[in-house]
C-alpha positions as CSV (number, residue, x, y, z in Angstrom):
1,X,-25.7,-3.2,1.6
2,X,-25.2,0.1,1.0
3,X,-22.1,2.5,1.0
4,X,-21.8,3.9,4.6
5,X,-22.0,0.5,6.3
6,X,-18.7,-0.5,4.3
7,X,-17.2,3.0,5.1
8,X,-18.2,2.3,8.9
9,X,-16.5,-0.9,8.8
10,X,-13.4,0.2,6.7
11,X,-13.1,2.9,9.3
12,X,-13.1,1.0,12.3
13,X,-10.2,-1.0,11.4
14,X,-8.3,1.6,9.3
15,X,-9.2,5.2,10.6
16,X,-9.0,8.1,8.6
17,X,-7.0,9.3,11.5
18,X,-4.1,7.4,11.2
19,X,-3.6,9.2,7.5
20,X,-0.6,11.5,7.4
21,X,-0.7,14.9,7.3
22,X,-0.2,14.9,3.6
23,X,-3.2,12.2,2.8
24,X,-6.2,14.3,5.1
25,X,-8.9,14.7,3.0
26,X,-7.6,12.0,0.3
27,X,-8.5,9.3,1.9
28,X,-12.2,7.6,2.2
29,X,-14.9,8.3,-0.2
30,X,-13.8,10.5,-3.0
31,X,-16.8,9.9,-5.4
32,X,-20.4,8.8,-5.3
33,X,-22.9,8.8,-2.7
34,X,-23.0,7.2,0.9
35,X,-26.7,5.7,0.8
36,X,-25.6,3.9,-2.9
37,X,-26.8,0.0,-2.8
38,X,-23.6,-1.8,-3.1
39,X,-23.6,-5.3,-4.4
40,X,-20.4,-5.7,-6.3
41,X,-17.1,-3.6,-5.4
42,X,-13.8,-4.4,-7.2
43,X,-10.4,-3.7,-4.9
44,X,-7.0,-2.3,-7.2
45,X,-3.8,-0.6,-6.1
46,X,-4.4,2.6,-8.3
47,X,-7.8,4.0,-10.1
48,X,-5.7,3.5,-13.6
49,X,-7.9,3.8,-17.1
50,X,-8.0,-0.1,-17.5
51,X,-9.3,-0.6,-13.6
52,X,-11.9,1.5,-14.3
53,X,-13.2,0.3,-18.0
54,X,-13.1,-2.5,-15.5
55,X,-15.2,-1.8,-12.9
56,X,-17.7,-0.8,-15.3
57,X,-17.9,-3.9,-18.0
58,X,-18.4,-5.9,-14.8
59,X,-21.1,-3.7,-13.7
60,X,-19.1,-2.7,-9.9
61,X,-21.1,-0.6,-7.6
62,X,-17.6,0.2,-5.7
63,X,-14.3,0.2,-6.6
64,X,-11.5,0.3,-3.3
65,X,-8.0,1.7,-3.9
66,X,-5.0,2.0,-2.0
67,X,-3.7,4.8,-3.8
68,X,-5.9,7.8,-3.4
69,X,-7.5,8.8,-7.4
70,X,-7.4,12.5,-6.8
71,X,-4.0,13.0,-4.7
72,X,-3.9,17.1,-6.0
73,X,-7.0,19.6,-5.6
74,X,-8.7,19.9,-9.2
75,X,-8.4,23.5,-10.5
76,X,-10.0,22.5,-14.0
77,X,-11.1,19.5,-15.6
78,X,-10.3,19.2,-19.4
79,X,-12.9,16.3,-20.8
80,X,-10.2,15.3,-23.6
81,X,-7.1,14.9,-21.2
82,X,-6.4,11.5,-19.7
83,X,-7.8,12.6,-16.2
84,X,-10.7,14.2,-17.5
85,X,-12.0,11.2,-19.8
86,X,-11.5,8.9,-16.8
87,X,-13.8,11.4,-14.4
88,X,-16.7,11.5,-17.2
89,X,-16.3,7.5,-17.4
90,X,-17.1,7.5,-13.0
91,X,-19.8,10.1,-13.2
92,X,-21.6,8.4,-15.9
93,X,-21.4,4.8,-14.2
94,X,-22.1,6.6,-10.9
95,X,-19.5,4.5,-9.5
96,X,-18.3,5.1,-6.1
97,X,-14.7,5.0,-5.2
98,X,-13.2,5.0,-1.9
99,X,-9.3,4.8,-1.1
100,X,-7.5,3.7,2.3
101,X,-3.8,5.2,1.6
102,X,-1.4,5.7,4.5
103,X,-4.0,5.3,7.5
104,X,-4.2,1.4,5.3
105,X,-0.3,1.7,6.1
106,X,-0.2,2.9,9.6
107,X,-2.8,0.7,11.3
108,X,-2.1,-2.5,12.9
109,X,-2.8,-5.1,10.4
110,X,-2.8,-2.8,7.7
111,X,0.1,-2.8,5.3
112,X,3.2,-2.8,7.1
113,X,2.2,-5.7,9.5
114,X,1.1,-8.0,6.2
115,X,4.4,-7.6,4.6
116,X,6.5,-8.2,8.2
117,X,4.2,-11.6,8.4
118,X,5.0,-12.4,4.5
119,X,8.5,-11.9,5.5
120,X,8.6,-13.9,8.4
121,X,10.0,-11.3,10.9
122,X,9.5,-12.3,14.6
123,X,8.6,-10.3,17.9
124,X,6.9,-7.5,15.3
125,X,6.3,-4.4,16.6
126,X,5.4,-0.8,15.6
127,X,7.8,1.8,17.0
128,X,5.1,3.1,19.6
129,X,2.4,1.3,21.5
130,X,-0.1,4.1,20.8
131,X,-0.1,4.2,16.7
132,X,-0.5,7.5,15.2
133,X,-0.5,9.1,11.8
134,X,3.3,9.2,12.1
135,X,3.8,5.4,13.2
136,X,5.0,3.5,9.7
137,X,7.6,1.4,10.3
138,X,7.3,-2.1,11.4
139,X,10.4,-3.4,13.2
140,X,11.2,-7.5,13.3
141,X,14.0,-9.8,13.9
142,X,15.3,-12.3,11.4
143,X,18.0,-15.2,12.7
144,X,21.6,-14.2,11.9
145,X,22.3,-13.7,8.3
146,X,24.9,-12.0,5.7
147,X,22.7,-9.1,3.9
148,X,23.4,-11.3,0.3
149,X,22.0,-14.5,1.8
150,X,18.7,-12.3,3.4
151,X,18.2,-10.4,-0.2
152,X,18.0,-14.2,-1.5
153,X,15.2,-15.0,1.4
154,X,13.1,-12.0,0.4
155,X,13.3,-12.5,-3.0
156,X,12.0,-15.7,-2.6
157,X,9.2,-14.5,-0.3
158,X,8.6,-11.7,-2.8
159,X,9.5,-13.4,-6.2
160,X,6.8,-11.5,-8.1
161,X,8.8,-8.0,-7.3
162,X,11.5,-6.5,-8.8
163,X,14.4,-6.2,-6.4
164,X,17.8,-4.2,-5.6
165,X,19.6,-3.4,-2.3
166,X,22.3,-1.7,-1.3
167,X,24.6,-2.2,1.6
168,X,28.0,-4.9,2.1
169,X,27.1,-8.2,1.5
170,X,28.8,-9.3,4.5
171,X,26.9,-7.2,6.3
172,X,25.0,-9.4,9.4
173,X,21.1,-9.0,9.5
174,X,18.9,-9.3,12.9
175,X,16.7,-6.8,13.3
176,X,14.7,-5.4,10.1
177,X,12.6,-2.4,9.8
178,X,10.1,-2.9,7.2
179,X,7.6,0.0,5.6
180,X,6.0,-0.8,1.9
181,X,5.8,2.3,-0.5
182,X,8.2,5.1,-0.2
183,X,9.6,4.6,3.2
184,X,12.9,5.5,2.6
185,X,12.6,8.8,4.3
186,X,12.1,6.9,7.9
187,X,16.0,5.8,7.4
188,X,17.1,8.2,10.4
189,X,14.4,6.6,12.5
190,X,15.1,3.0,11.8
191,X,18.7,3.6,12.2
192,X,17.4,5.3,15.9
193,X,15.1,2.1,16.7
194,X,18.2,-0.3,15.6
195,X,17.9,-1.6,12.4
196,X,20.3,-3.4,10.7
197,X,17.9,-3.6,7.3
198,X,15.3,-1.3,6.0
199,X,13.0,-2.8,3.2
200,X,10.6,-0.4,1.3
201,X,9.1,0.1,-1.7
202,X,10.7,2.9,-3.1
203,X,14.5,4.5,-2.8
204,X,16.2,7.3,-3.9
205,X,19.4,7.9,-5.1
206,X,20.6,10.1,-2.2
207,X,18.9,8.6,0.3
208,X,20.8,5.0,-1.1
209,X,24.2,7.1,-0.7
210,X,23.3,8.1,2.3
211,X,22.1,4.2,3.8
212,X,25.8,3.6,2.7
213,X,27.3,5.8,4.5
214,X,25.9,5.0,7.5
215,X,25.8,1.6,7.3
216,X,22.5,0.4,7.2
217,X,21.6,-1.8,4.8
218,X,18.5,-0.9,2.1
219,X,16.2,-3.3,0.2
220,X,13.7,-2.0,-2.2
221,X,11.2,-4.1,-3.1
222,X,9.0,-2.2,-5.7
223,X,6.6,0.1,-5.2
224,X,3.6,-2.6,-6.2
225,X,4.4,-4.9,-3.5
226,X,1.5,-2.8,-1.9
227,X,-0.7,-4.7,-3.9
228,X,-0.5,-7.4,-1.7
229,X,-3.9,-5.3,0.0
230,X,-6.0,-6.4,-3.0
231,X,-6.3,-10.0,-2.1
232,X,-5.8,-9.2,1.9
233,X,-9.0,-6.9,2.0
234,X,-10.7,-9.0,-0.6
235,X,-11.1,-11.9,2.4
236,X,-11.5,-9.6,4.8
237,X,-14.4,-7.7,2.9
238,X,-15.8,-10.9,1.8
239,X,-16.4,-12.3,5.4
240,X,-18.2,-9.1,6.7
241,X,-20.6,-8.8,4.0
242,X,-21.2,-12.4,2.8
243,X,-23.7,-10.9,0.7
244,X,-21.4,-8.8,-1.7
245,X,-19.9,-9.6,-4.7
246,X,-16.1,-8.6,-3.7
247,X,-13.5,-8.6,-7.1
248,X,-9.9,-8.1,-7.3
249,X,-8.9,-6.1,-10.5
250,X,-7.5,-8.6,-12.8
251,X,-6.8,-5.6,-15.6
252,X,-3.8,-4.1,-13.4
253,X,-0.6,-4.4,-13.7
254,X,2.7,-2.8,-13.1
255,X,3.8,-0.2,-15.1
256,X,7.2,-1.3,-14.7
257,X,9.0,-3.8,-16.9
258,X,12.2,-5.8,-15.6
259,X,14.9,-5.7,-18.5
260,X,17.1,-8.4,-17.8
């Protein structure tokens, strides 16, 4: 199998057209070569030093992130800085590494749509019917419940996340807007769609003030909850090409510790 028929596949269900403005160019095949035999690929949220000593001892032809592994334009390369000794490691394995970053998010059955299934939302739908590169959010509805007693219903759905909301615990939940990652910028739009509950992956302090004051209630999951693509692409990749070896990075973890 070789490089451009698992591009031409990853393509046609997540486009490189649905990536946002800020991920053109970042996403698809950052490194290696698009006629490169692949018989083993490895799939990992990030392109971290430990997933790629991985990829390598287990002899990967491809390794698929979510999380693009050059997000900035290189200017210079230093061979003893972090970055650097983790660029000499792919060009002298000649592996290839390809990411699917917010067009992953956008696209129906991408991202957003796995977590609003994991969540049990029902009557899911994306904000438009046409999805563009600017359609994230997911919007469900959940029976009636007090914002306390729906936190407790996603942390059990999402037990291996760290968790923290914000909003009156007496608050009543129906209709939930759901994005993973950074979402919290779509809080205007999911307070215009009528949301009652945002859940993302990453908050920050002034947009939490702000969900306060305008009395919507926030839950943020933790920005790895997006690694729920590893094992999500790794059936889906292992179905249309029966003939590959497809891993999930067992070397990752969060760089976040709970302190409790």
């Amino acid at each position: 199998m070789k490089q451009f028929e698992i591009t031409s596949f990853l393509e046609s269900k997540f486009p490189n057209t649905l990536a946002s403005q800020f991920d053109i160019g970042k996403v698809g095949l950052q490194f290696g070569s698009k006629d490169k035999q692949i018989h083993k690929m490895i799939i990992a949220l990030d392109a971290t030093k430990d997933v790629i000593d991985e990829a390598i001892e287990k002899k990967c032809d491809l390794l698929i992130t979510h999380h693009p592994f050059l997000f900035f334009p290189l200017l210079s390369v230093d061979y003893d800085s972090a970055l650097g000794k983790k660029l000499l490691k792919i060009f002298h394995a000649k592996l290839n590494i390809y990411s699917m970053h917010t067009n992953f998010d956008t696209a129906f059955g991408g991202m957003n749509d796995i977590l609003a299934s994991i969540l049990n939302l029902t009557n899911i739908k994306a904000e438009k019917e046409e999805i563009d590169s600017n359609c994230f959010i997911r919007i469900g509805e959940v029976p009636q419940v007090k914002l306390q007693d729906y936190v407790s219903m996603v942390n059990i759905n999402l037990q291996d996340f760290v968790m923290r909301y914000v909003g009156c615990d007496e608050k009543i939940i129906t209709k939930v807007g759901i994005i993973g990652g950074a979402g919290a910028n779509e809080l205007n739009n999911a307070i215009k769609l009528g949301c009652d509950c945002l859940i993302t992956g990453e908050v920050k302090h002034n947009q939490a003030l702000e969900a306060l004051e305008r009395g919507i209630a926030l839950i943020e999951v933790s920005h790895s909850v997006e690694s729920l693509f590893k094992e999500y692409l790794q059936e889906m990749l292992k179905k249309a090409f029966p003939t590959c070896e497809v891993l999930v990075s067992q070397k990752e973890k969060d760089p976040f510790k709970p302190f409790r």
